[in-house]
N, C-alpha and C positions, 0 to 999 in steps of 0.2 A: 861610502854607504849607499849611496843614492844610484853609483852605476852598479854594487853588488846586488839590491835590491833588483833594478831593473833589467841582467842578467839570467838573475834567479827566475825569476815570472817568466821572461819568454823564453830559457831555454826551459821551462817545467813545461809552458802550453805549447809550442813546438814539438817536445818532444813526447810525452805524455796527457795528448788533447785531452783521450777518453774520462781518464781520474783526474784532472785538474776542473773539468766541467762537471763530471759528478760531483767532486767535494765542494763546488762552486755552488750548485745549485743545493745540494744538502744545506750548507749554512744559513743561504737564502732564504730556503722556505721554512729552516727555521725560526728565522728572528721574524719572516712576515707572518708567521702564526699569530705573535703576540699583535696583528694589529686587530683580533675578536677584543681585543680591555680595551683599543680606541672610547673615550667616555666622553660623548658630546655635553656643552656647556653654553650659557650666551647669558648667562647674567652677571649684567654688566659690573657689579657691584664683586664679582672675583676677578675682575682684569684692572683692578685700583689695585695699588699696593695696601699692607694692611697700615702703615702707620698714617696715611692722609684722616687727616679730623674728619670728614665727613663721613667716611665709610665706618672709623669706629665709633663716632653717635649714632647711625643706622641700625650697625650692629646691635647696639647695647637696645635700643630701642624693641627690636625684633623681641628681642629676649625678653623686658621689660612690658611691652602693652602688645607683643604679637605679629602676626604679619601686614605690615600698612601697604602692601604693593595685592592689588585685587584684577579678577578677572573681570570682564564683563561680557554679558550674553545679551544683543538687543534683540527684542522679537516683535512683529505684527506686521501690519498691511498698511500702504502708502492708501491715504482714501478714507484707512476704517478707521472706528476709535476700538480701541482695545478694552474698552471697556462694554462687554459681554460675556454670558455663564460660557459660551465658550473656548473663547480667548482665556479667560478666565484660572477655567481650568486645565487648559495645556501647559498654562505659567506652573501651576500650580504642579502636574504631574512634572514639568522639567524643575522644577525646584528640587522637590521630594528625591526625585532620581540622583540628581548631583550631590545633597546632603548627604544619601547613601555613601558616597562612595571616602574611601578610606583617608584620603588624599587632600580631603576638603573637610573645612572647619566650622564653616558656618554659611549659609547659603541667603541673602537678603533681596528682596523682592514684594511684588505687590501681595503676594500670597502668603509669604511669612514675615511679614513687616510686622513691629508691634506696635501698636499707637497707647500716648499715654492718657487718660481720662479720671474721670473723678465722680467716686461714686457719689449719688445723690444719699444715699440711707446716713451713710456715717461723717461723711465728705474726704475719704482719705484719697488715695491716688490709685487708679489701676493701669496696670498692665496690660493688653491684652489685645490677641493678634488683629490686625486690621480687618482680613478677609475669610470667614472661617470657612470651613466646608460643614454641607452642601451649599455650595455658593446657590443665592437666587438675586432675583434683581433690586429686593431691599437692601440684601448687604453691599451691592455694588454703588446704591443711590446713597447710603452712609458711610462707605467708605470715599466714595468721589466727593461728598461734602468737606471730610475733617482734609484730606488735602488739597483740596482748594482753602481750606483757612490755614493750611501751614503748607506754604505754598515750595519755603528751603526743605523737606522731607520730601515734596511730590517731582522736585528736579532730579532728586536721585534714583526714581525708581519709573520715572515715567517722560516721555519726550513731551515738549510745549505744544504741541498738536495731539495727544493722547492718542497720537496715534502708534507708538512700539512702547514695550515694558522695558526696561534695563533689569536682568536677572546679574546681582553681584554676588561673586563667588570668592569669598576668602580662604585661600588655600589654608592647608597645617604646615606650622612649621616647622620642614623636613626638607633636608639638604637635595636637590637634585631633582623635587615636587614636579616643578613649572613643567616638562615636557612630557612626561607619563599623563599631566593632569588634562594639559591642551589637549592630547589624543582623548581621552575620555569622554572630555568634552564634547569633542566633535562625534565621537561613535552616539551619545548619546541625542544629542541635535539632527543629527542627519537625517533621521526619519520625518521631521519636522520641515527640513525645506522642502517639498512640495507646493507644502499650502502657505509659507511667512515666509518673509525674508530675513532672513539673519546675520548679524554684524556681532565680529568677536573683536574685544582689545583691549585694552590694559598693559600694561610693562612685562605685567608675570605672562599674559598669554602670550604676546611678544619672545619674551623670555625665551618660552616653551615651544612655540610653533616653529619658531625660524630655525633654529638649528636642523633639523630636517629636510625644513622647506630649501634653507641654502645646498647643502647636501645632497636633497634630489635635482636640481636645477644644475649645479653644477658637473654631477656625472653626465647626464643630460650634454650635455656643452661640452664638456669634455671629449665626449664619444665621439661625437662629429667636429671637432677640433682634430683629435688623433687619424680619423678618417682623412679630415684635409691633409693633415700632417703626411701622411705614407703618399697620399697623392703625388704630393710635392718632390718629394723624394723619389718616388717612382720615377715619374717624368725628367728627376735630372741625373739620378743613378743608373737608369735605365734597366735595375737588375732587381727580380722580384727577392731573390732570397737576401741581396744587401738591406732591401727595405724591412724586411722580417728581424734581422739581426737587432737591426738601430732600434728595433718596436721591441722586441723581445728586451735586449739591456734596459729600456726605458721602464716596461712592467716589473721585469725581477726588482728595478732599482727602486722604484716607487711602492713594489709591495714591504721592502727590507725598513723602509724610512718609516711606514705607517706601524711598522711591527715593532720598532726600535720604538717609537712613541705610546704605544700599548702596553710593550712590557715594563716601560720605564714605571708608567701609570699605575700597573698591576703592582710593581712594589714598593711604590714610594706613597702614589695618591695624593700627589702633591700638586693645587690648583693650576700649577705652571705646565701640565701637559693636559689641560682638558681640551679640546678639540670644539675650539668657539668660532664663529663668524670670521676672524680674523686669521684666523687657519684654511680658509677656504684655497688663497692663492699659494700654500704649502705645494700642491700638488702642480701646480703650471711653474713654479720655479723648480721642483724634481725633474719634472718633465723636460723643462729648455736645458737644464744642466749635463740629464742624461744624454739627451737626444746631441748635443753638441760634443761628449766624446765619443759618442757612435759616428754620428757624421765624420767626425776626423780622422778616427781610425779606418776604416772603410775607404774613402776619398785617397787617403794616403795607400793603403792598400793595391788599390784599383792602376794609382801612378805608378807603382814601385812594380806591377806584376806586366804593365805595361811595356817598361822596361827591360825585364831580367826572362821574363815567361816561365818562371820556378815560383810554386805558392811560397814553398817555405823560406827561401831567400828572401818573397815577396813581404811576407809577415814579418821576419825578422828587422829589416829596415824600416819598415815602417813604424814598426814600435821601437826601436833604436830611435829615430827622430821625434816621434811621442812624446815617449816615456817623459822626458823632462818636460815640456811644455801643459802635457795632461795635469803633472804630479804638481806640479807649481800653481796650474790653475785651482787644482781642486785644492790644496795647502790654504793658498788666499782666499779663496773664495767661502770655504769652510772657517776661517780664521774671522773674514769679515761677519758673516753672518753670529758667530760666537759672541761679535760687539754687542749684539743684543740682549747679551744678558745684563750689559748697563743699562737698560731701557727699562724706566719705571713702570711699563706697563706689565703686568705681571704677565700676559699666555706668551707673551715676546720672546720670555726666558725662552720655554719653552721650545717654543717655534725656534728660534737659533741654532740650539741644540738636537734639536730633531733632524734639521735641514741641514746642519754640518755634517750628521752621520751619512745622511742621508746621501751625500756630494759624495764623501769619501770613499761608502759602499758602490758606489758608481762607477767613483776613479778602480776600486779593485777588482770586478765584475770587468768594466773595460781591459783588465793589461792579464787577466784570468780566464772568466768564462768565454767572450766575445774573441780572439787569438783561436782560442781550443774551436770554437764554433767553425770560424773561418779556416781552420787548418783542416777539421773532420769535411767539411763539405767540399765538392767537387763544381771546379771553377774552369768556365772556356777561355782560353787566352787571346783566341779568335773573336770573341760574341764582341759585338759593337762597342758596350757597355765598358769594358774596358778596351776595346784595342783604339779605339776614337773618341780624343777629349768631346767631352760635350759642349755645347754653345756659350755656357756661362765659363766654362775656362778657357775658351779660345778669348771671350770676351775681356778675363783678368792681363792675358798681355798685351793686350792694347792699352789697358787700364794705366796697368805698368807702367810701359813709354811716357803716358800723361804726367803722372808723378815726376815720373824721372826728367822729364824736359821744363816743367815747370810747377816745379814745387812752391814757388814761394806765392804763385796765386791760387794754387789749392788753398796749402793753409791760411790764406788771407779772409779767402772767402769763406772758411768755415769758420775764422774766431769774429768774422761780421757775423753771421747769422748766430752765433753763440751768442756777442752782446745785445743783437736783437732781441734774445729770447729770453734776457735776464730783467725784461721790464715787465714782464708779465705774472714774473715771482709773487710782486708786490701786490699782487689783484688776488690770488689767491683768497680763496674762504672756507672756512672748516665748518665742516656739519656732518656728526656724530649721532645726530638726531635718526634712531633707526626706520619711525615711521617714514622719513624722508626720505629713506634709501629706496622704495620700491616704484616703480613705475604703476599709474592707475590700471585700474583692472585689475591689480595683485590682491589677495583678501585682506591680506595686512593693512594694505594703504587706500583701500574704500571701506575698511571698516573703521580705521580710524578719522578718516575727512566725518564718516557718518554718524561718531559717536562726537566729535567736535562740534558738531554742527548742530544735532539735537537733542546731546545729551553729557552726559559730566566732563567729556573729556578722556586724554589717555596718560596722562601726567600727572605727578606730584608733587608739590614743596612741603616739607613736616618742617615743623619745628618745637623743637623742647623747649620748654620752660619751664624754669627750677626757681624757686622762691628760696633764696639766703637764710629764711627768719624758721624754715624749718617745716615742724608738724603742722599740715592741716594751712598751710602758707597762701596754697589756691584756694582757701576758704574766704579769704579776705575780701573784703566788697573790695576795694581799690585794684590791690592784683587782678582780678577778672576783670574790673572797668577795662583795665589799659590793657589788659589782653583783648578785651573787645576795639581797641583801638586800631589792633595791629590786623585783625582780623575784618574790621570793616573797611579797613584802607586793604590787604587784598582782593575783599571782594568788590572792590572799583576797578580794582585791575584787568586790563583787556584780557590776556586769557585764563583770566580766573573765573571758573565756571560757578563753584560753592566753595566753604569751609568748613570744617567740622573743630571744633571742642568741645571743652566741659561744660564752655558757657551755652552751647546751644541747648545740654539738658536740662538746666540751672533756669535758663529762661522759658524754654516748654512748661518744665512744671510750677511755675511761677503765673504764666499764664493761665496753667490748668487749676491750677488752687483758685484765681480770681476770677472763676466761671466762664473762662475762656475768652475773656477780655481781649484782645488785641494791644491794647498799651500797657498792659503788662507782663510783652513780650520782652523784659527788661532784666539787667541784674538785679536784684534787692540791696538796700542801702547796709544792710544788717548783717554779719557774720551769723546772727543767730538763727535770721528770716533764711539765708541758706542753708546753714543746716539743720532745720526743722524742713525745709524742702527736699532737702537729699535724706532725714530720715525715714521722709515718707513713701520714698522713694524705692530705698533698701527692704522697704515691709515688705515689698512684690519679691517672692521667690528668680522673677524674670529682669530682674535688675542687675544689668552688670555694666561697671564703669571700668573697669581696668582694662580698657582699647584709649579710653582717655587719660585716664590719673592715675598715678599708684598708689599704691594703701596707706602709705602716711601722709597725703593728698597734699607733698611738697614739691608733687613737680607731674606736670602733664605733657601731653604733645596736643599740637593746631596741624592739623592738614589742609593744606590749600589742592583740592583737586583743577587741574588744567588741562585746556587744551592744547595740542599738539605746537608747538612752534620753532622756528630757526635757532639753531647752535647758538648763533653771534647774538640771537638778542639776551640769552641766557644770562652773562655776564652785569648788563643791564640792569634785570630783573632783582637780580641778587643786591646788588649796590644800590636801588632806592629802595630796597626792604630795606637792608642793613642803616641806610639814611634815616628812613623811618624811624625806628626804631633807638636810634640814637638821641634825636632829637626830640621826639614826643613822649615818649618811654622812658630811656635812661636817665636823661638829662634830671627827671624828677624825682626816681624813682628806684632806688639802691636796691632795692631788695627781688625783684624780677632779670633770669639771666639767660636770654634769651641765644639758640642754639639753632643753625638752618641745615638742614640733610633733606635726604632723597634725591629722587629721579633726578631733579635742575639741578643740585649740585654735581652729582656724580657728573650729569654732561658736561658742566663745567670744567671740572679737574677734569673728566677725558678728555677733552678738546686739546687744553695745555699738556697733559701727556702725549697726545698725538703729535703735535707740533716737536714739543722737546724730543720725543723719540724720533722723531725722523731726522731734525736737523745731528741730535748725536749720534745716530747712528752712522750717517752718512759721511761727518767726519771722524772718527772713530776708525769706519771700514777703507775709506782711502786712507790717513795713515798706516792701517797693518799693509794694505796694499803695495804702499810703496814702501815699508820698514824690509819683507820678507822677497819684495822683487827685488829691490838693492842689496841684500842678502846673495839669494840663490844668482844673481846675475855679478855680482862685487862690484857695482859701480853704482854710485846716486844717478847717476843720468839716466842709467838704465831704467831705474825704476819711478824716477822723475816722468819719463816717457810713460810710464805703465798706466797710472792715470790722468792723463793730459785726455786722451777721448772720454772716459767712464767722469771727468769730473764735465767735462762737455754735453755729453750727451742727457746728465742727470738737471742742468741748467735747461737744457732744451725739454724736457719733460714737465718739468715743473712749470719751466717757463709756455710751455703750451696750456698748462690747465689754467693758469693765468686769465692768457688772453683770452680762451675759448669756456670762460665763466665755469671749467670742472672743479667741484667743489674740491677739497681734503679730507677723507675719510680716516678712520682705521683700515680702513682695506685698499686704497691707492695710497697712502704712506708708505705699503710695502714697497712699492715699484721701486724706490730706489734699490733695493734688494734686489729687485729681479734684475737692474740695470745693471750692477754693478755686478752678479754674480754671472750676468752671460756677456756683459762687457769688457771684464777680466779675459773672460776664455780668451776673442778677440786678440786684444792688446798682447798678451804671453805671448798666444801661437805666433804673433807676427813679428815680435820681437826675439823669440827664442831663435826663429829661421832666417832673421834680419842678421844676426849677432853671429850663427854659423857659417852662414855665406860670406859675412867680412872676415872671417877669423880664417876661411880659407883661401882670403884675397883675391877673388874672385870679381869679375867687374859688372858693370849693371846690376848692383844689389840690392834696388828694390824695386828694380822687373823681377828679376830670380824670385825675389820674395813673395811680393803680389802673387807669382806665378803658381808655387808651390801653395801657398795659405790661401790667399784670396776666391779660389773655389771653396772649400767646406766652409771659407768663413760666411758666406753670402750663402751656400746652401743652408748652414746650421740658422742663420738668421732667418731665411727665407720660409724655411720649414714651420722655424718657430712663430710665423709670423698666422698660421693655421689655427693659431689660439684666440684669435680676430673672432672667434664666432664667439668668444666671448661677449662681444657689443650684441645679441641676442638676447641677453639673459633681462627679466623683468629687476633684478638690485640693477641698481642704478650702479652704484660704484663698480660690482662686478664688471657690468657692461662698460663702464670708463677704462677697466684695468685693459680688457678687451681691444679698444682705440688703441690706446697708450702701451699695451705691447707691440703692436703692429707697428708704432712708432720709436719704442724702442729699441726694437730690431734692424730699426731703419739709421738712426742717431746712433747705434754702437758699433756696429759693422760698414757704414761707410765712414765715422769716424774714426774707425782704425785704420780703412785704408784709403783715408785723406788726410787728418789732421796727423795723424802716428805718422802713416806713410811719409810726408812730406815735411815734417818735424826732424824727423831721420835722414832726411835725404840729406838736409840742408844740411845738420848737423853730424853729418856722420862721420868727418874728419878730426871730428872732437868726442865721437865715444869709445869709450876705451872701457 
């Protein structure tokens, strides 16, 4: 089947270039149409699976009391106090503006804040806004009074220096909001930096900003990544239109993969192809994938026309020696990547799938259009470029010789340096934390130090609480006591900035009944003294509780808003709440049933998803690796050998971020992915041409082999190694993947031809 197939292909693009590259390109640019439905995504809360407890108490919550994840807009002057008719009323016009708009629910601020009071005539309770228009300097002197005596309502809208407003913006809840809103946002503020400084953050504008912000940074990087890329290749191909060829397979390959992803999108709509953060390194794995069977086909070409001085002879052989080593790499490597759909992370699925088509449209493009290209074009058998090996392959038989005379201190010295590198596994540290990910100066990552520093924070912990005993259960003086329990021990907590619940209204108007006392900022001992305060409370047309309680007032949510901090202390956090709560709460108290979500869970469960998914993926993808090498080769050894470098070189990666304190993201968990999917090429190609040369009894064979593979394999490595301008980029993790592919390329390609090399050599009177 496999030599009909590869028959078929080169005697169709030999014989028939013109129509084999038209219909090549026809299909192409059809399936990269569909990459216009590409539909960006980054909230983090679709990349959990749906049965984790915490995403579906989130869920139900949304539904139930609305959207708890908010924007924030800081405004003012380092120096000034913001309390002026001027300042004032800019709060004021950007409030009004963003309320406007479609997309937004409710806009809170110094300007539409409502404060509660108590009329003097009748003594009942008013509603009514803080700051009204026309602002003048009395209302400003009465409004700066009542928050300074409720000083937990003046943290949320104002910094401890009065010097910037916090404008909170709570979006509508509508699927897909967060990044139409962030843009708005910004079209609408932008006029305004001039004269303020302004700081955006919150989860949802996170959300919404970074999918773009990643997206322009990365083509950015990419461009001049591809730029180095051809450089490289120019200089050691020596031949403008080879380097065109390997660029050209690369874009047809990479547009077909984002199109495949689009139209999957366009008709399923299923969260598992949104194009998230985690998607970012989709295109630097297309890219090394493609660019490594252009390198080999090309490379082999150039030797084979060396040779014979006849193109079509030249093509022919060369894709006769290919054909199999291409089809097997792309088979496995397509198959490993597929692992990912075991991977609890939901875009993973996705990404697997996208990236397998993606491989395989590559392998067909290679043995189809890139053949027909090289056959239509006119090649000198004289020009340098082929008739004199270049310095890196004169360089591989020397290389060769090494091997072959002493193999067994190669391999010595690379499984040293491999147990070297397995002590630094253990230092590893995971941080999913996305304010973390940006280098300062980035707006993400100094508006959040700035909203940390002087104002709520950019984090959340919610938690439900359901009263057993039923109607009206949060009514009970007791239940609120020891909700106040749980709530005044987060707010000791270091970055816990404030809290919000029912009890904060419960105790305002409680105060404001008793002439705005100060000690009777309290709960009331009485179900009845409560609800005589909340009926006087529902008289105000401007009364709504349902962000806190719902209507049969048996169950509310507590938001603890926070500041920004590390992955690993998350777990922490969680475990002396949950202590808490055991002990002070439960222990007495049957009828309160306490539920923890948001933002620190979710980071939680990602964190453990990220870990799980890397470690399964990556045994998952070496077994299919060696399952289908021992396969298509018939021997275990063979495929035994296939990953002995790719499980080397992925110990060496890891084991470098180790040492060199690189965190564990969602976006360098990939690497093993990319390791293993241009590590594979590696090991096949050298193996395939290992296996032919002994089958034809042939002596010195792995000088012959080195000779033959060991150029593209070190060009395709070297090329790819152009993707280094990644360490550029302001995400931190991107810039890591950046390092760590330059190092990849470096651990996979001379582990093939050291530890494979010399593995074989020693053994090769024993494979069969």
């Amino acid at each position: 089947m496999i030599n009909y197939l590869n028959k078929l292909l080169i005697t169709r693009s030999v014989n028939n270039p013109l129509s084999v590259l038209i219909t090549s390109l026809l299909f192409t640019f059809f399936i990269a149409s569909g990459s216009v439905y590409v539909t960006q995504d980054d909230d983090m809360t679709n990349l959990l699976p749906d049965d984790i407890g915490s995403k579906q108490i989130f869920e139900e919550i949304q539904n139930d009391y609305g959207i708890t994840e908010y924007m924030y807009v800081a405004i003012g002057n380092k120096h000034k106090n913001i309390f002026n008719i001027k300042d004032l009323n800019v709060i004021s016009d950007l409030s009004n503006q963003l309320s406007e708009l479609n997309t937004v629910d409710e806009v809170i601020s110094l300007t539409t804040l409502d404060k509660i009071s108590l009329d003097p005539a009748d003594s009942s309770i008013v509603i009514d806004s803080l700051i009204t228009s026309p602002i003048n300097d009395s209302k400003i002197f009465s409004a700066i009074n009542y928050l300074n005596e409720n000083k937990i309502i003046k943290s949320r809208v104002v910094s401890n220096s009065n010097e910037f407003a916090n404008i909170i913006i709570i979006p509508e809840n509508i699927e897909g909001v967060y990044v139409d809103l962030s843009k708005e946002i910004h079209r609408i503020t932008d006029k305004y930096e001039k004269n303020y400084d302004l700081f955006y953050g919150g989860q949802a504008y996170v959300t919404g900003a970074v999918p773009e912000m990643v997206q322009k940074e990365v083509q950015i990087l990419l461009f001049f990544g591809l730029i180095l890329m051809g450089f490289i290749l120019f200089v050691n191909l020596r031949n403008i239109k080879a380097v065109a060829l390997i660029l050209f397979t690369i874009f047809t390959s990479l547009g077909a993969m984002f199109g495949f992803m689009g139209w999957i999108y366009y008709f399923t709509e299923t969260k598992q192809f949104y194009f998230t953060m985690m998607n970012t390194s989709m295109p630097i794995v297309m890219l090394t994938i493609a660019n490594s069977d252009g390198v080999h086909v090309l490379s082999r070409f150039f030797k084979e026309f060396r040779k014979c001085k006849n193109k079509k002879e030249a093509i022919e052989n060369a894709m006769n020696n290919l054909f199999l080593p291409i089809f097997l790499t792309s088979i496995t490597t397509s198959a490993a990547f597929l692992m990912l759909l075991f991977s609890p992370i939901v875009s993973l699925t996705g990404y697997g799938i996208t990236i397998a088509f993606g491989i395989m449209w590559a392998w067909l493009l290679s043995n189809t259009m890139l053949p027909s290209l090289i056959m239509l074009l006119n090649w000198n058998p004289n020009s340098k470029a082929i008739s004199k090996p270049s310095l890196v392959e004169k360089t591989m038989k020397v290389f060769g010789t090494l091997v072959t005379k002493s193999p067994k201190k190669v391999l010595f010295s690379g499984i040293f340096i491999t147990l070297f590198a397995i002590g630094g596994i253990f230092l590893i540290n995971v941080e999913v934390q996305y304010n973390k990910m940006f280098r300062e100066g980035n707006i993400i990552r100094d508006s959040a130090e700035f909203l940390d520093k002087y104002l709520m924070g950019n984090v959340n912990v919610i938690l439900r609480v359901t009263s057993e005993s039923g109607y009206d259960g949060l009514k009970n003086p007791k239940n609120l006591k020891d909700i106040q329990k749980i709530q005044n021990y987060l707010d000791t907590t270091k970055n816990v900035t404030s809290t919000i619940s029912i009890n904060d209204v419960i105790k305002q108007l409680h105060k404001t009944i008793m002439d705005d006392n100060q000690d009777f900022y309290t709960i009331p001992d009485s179900a009845q003294q409560i609800n005589n305060l909340l009926f006087l409370y529902e008289m105000n047309e401007e009364s709504d509780l349902s962000s806190l309680v719902n209507y049969d007032g048996d169950q509310g949510i507590l938001t603890g808003l926070m500041k920004t901090f590390s992955t690993v202390e998350v777990p922490i956090l969680i475990q002396n709440m949950n202590d808490f709560i055991d002990r002070n709460i439960s222990s007495i108290n049957n009828d309160l049933k306490f539920e923890i979500t948001g933002m620190m869970i979710f980071i939680e469960d990602f964190m453990w998803l990220v870990i799980k998914s890397s470690i399964s993926s990556i045994i998952l993808s070496l077994l299919v690796i060696l399952t289908i090498s021992s396969l298509f080769f018939r021997s275990w050894r063979y495929g035994l050998m296939s990953i002995i470098p790719l499980f080397s070189a992925i110990i060496l990666n890891f084991g470098l971020m180790g040492w060199f304190g690189i965190e564990l993201t969602h976006l360098t968990a990939i690497l093993s992915s990319i390791i293993l999917g241009v590590g594979v090429d590696f090991t096949i190609h050298y193996i395939t041409e290992f296996k032919r040369i002994k089958d034809d009894n042939k002596n010195n064979i792995s000088t012959e082999t080195i000779d033959n593979v060991g150029y593209p394999i070190i060009l395709d490595a070297t090329s790819n190694m152009a993707f280094g301008s990644l360490l550029l980029s302001t995400i931190i993790p991107l810039a890591h993947v950046g390092g760590l592919m330059v190092f990849a390329m470096l651990s996979t390609s001379i582990g093939a031809l050291t530890l494979l090399a010399s593995a074989l050599e020693i053994f090769k009177t024993k494979m069969k």
